[in-house]
C-alpha positions as CSV (number, residue, x, y, z in Angstrom):
1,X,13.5,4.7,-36.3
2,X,11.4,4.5,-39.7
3,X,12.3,0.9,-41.4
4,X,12.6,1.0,-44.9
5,X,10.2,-0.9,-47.1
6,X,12.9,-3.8,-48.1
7,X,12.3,-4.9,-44.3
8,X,8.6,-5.2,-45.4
9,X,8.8,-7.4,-48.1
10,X,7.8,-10.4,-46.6
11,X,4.0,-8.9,-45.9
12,X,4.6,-6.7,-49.1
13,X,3.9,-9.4,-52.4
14,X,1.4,-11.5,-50.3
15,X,-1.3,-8.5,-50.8
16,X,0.6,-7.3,-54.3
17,X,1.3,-10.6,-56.1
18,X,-1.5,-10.6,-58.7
19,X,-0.9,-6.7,-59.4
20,X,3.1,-6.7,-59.5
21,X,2.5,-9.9,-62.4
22,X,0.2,-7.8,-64.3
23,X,2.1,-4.2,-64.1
24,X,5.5,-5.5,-63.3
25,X,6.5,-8.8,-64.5
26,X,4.6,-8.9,-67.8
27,X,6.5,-5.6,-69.0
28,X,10.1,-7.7,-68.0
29,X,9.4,-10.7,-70.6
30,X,11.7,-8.6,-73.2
31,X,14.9,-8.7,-70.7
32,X,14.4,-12.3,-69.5
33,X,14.6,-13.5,-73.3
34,X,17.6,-11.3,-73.9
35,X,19.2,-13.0,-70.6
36,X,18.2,-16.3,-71.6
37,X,19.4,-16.0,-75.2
38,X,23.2,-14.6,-73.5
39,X,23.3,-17.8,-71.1
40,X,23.3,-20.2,-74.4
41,X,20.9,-22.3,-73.6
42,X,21.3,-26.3,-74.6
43,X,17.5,-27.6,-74.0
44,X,19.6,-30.1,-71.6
45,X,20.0,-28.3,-68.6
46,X,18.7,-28.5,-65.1
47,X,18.0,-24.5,-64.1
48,X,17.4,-22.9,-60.9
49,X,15.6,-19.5,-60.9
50,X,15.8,-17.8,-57.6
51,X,13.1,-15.4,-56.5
52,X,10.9,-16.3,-59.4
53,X,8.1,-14.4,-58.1
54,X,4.7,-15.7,-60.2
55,X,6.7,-17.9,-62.8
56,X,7.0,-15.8,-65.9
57,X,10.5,-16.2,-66.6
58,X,10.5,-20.0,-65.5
59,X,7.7,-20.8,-67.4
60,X,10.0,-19.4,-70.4
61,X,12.5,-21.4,-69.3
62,X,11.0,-24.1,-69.3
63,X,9.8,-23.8,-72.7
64,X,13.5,-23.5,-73.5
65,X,14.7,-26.6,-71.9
66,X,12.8,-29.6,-73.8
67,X,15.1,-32.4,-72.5
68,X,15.7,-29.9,-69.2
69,X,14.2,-29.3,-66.1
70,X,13.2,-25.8,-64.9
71,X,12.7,-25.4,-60.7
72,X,11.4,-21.9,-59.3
73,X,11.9,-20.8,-55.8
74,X,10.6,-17.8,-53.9
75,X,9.6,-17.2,-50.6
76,X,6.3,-15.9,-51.0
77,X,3.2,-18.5,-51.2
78,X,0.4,-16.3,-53.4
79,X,3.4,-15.9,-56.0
80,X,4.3,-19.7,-56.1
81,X,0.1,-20.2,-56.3
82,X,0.0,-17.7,-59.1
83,X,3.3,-19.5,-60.8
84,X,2.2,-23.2,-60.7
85,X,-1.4,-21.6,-62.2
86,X,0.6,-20.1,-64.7
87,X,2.7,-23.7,-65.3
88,X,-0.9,-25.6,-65.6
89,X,-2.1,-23.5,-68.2
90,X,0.8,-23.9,-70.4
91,X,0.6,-28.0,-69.8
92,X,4.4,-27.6,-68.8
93,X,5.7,-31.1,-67.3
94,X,9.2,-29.9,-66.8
95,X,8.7,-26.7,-64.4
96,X,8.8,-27.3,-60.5
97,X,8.5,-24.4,-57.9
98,X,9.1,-24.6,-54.4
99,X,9.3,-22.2,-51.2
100,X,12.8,-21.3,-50.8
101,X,14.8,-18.7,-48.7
102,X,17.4,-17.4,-51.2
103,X,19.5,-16.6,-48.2
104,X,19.4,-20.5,-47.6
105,X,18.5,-22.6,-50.5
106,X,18.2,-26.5,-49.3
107,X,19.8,-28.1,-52.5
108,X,23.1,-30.1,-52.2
109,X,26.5,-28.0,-53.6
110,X,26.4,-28.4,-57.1
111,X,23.3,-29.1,-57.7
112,X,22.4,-27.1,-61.2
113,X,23.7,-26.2,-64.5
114,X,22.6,-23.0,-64.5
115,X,21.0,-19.9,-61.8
116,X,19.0,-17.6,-63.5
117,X,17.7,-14.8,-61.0
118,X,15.2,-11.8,-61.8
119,X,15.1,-8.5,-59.9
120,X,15.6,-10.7,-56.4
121,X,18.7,-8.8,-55.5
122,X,17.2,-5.3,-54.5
123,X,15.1,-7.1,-51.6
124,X,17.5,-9.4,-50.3
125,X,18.7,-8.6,-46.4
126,X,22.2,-9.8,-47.5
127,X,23.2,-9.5,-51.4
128,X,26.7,-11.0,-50.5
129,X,24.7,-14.0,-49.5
130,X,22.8,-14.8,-51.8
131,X,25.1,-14.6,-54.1
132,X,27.2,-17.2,-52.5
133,X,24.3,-19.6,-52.3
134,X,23.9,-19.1,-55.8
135,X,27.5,-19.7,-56.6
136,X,27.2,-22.8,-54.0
137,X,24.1,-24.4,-55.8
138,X,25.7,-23.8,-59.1
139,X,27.7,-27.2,-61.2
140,X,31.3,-26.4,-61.8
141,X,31.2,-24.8,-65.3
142,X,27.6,-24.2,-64.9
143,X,26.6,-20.6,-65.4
144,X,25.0,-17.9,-63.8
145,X,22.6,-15.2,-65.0
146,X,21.3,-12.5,-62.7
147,X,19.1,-9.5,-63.8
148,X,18.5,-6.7,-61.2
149,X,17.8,-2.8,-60.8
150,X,20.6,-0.7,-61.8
151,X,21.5,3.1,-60.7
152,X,18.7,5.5,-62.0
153,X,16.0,3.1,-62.0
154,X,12.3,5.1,-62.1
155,X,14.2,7.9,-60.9
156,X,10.9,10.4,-61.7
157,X,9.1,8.4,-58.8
158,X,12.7,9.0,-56.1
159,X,12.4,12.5,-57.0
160,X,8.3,12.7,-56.2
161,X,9.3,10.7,-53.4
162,X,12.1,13.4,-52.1
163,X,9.5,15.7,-52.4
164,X,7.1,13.9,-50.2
165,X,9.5,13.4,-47.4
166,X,10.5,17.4,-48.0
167,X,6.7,18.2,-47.5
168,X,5.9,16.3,-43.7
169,X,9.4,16.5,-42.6
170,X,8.4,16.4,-39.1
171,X,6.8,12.2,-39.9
172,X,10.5,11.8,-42.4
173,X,13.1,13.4,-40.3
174,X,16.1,12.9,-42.1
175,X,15.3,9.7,-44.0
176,X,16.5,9.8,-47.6
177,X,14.4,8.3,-50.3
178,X,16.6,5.2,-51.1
179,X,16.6,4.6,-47.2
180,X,13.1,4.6,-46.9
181,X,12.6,2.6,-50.1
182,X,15.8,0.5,-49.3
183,X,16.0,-1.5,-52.4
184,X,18.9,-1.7,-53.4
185,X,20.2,-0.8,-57.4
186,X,23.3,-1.6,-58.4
187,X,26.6,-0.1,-60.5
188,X,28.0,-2.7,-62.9
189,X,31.1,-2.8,-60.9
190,X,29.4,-3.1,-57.7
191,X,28.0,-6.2,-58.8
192,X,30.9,-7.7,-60.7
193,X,32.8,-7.1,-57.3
194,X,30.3,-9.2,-55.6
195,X,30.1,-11.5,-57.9
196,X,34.1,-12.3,-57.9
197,X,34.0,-12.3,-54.1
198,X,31.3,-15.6,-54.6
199,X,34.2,-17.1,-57.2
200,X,32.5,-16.5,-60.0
201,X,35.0,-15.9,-63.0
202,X,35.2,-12.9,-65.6
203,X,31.2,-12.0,-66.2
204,X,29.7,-9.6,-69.2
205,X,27.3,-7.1,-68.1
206,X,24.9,-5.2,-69.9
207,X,22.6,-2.4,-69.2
208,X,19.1,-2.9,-70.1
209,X,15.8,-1.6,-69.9
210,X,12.8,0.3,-71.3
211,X,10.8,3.8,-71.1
212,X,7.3,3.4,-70.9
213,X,4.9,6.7,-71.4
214,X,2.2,6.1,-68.6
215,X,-0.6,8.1,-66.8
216,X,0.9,9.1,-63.3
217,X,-1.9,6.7,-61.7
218,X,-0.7,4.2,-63.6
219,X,3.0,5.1,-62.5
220,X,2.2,5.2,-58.7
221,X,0.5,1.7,-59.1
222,X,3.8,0.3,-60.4
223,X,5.7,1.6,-57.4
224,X,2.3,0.3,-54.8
225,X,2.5,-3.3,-56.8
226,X,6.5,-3.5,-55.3
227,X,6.1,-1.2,-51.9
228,X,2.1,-1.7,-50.6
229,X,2.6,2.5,-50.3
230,X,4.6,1.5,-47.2
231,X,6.6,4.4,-47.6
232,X,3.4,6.2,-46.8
233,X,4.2,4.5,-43.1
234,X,5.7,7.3,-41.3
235,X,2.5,9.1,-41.9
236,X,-0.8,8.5,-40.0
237,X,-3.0,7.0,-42.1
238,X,-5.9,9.8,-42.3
239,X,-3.1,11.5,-44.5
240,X,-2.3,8.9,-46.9
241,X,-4.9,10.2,-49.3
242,X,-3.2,13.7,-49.1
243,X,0.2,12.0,-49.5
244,X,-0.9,10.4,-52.3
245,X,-2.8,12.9,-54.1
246,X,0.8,15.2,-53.6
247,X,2.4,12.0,-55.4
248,X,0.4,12.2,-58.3
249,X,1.2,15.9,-59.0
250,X,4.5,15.8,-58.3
251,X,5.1,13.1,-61.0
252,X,2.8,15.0,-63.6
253,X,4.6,18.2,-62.6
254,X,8.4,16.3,-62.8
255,X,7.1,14.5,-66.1
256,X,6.4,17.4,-68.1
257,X,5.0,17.0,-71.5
258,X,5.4,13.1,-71.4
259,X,5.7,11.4,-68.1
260,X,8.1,8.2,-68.6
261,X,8.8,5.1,-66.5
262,X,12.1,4.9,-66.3
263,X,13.4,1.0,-66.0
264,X,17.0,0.8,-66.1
265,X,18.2,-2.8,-65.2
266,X,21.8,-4.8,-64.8
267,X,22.2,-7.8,-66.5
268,X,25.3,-10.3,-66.1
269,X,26.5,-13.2,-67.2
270,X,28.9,-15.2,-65.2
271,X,30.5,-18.9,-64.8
272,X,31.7,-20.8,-61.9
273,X,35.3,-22.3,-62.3
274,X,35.1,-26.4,-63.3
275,X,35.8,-28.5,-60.3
């Protein structure tokens, strides 16, 4: 049975860390201001951001919050080094990240005024979960403000990716491209349903997101600083470079004129009931 590369992810930002924060995370700083701006920040408040990956967005938190205290969690040690780096260079006193499991934080109930959390969602074993521990974490009145892949997300590289699997059947089988990928992305529904399952009262959602025009190199090292080219797994290895090479054409050929990287992201805002 092929596993999808969600199941990876653990051994996946270890070897990508330093290329997912300068092809990923840097191009993201636009939608973590506009979520910042919607949560209404005081400059008082203590704020948890789950899966912070290498600190962008707590770093601007923290720059937000100058009587506040800004703590980022992720599991993944090279993207805590990479944050606290990150923290040191800005001379920030009031930012604090730790190793956490978002599927089990360790802080008391009610412990923060407001959860921020960045593109975490689509690699988490148990969405449902985490979203509880979020809610769990989270003050009564305290807020909530998630930010996460939405349907038709770099759709160009699914359909390269389709083609791939179409090409060496016999290694695929039947495996569809958002199995074998197996991040999740999300309908605005969808997550407001999950979010009112947790408790969480009446939330605004917005669609976000950019186009980028990029080199089809440049495209596949996008998807590698997220995946490791684990969905080149099923294959034996002497045919990754083939496999790869048939990427790159098939994301020229799909792109046309202009080939675009397609981000299209959920954003919500939310609130937990006061106690």
């Amino acid at each position: 049975m092929i596993r999808s590369v969600a199941e990876y992810v653990k051994e996946i930002y270890p070897v990508t860390a330093f290329e997912y924060d300068q092809v990923i995370a840097s191009g993201r700083i636009g939608q973590f201001l506009t979520l910042m701006h919607e949560l209404e920040l005081k400059g008082d408040e203590r704020v948890l951001d789950v899966g912070c990956g290498t600190g962008i967005s707590t770093v601007k938190l923290a720059q937000l919050l100058p009587w506040g205290e800004a703590i980022g969690v992720d599991i993944t040690d090279k993207m805590l080094e990479i944050a606290r780096q990150r923290a040191k260079a800005h001379k920030l006193k009031n930012v604090t990240f730790l190793k956490e499991d978002a599927m089990s934080l360790s802080f008391p109930d009610e412990t923060f005024d407001v959860v921020f959390s960045s593109y975490l969602l689509p690699w988490v074993p148990n969405v449902d979960q985490a979203i509880a521990e979020m809610y769990r974490v989270l003050k009564g009145g305290g807020k909530i403000g998630i930010i996460t892949s939405a349907t038709g997300s770099y759709s160009v590289f699914y359909k390269a990716l389709a083609a791939l699997i179409e090409r060496y059947r016999e290694y695929y089988g039947q495996v569809s491209p958002e199995v074998l990928i197996g991040a999740k992305r999300f309908r605005a529904s969808e997550l407001q349903e999950k979010c009112a399952r947790a408790g969480f009262l009446p939330m605004k959602v917005l669609y976000v997101g950019y186009e980028e025009p990029i080199t089809p190199e440049l495209y596949l090292k996008k998807m590698n600083s997220v995946t490791a080219e684990l969905y080149l797994k099923p294959l034996p290895r002497p045919m990754w470079p083939e496999a790869r090479a048939y990427l790159l054409e098939k994301l020229a050929e799909l792109g046309g004129e202009e080939l675009l990287a397609h981000e299209r992201s959920l954003m919500l805002i939310g609130s937990k009931r006061s106690s």
